[in-house]
Phi, psi and omega in degrees: 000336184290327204265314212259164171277122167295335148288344188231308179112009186311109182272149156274154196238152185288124174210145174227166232207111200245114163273121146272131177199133201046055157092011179228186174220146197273187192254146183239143160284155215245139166277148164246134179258118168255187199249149154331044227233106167267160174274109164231177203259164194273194162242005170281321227140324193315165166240109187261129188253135215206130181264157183333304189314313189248019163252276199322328166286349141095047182273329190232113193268178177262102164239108186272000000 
């Protein structure tokens, strides 16, 4: 629940990085990305971990 946005619900996701070298790609190990995620405040009150994306839709305000 800490990783994810309390409004949209954005998780972090599995990506790997495919290196070629002399024509062939070599095997990579997988990365995990996480998402943009700030403490922003609700409009009951509530302090919410809440990604960029949706403080910018101005779903969540930003209290510094």
């Amino acid at each position: 629940m800490a990783q994810s946005c309390a409004v949209c619900g954005k998780q972090s996701q599995m990506s790997t990085v495919r290196v070629k070298l002399r024509g062939k790609f070599n095997p990579t190990s997988k990365t995990r990305r996480y998402p943009n995620l700030q403490w922003a405040r609700l409009a009951n009150g509530k302090r919410v971990k809440v990604c960029t994306r949706c403080m910018k839709k101005k779903l969540a305000e930003k209290k510094a």
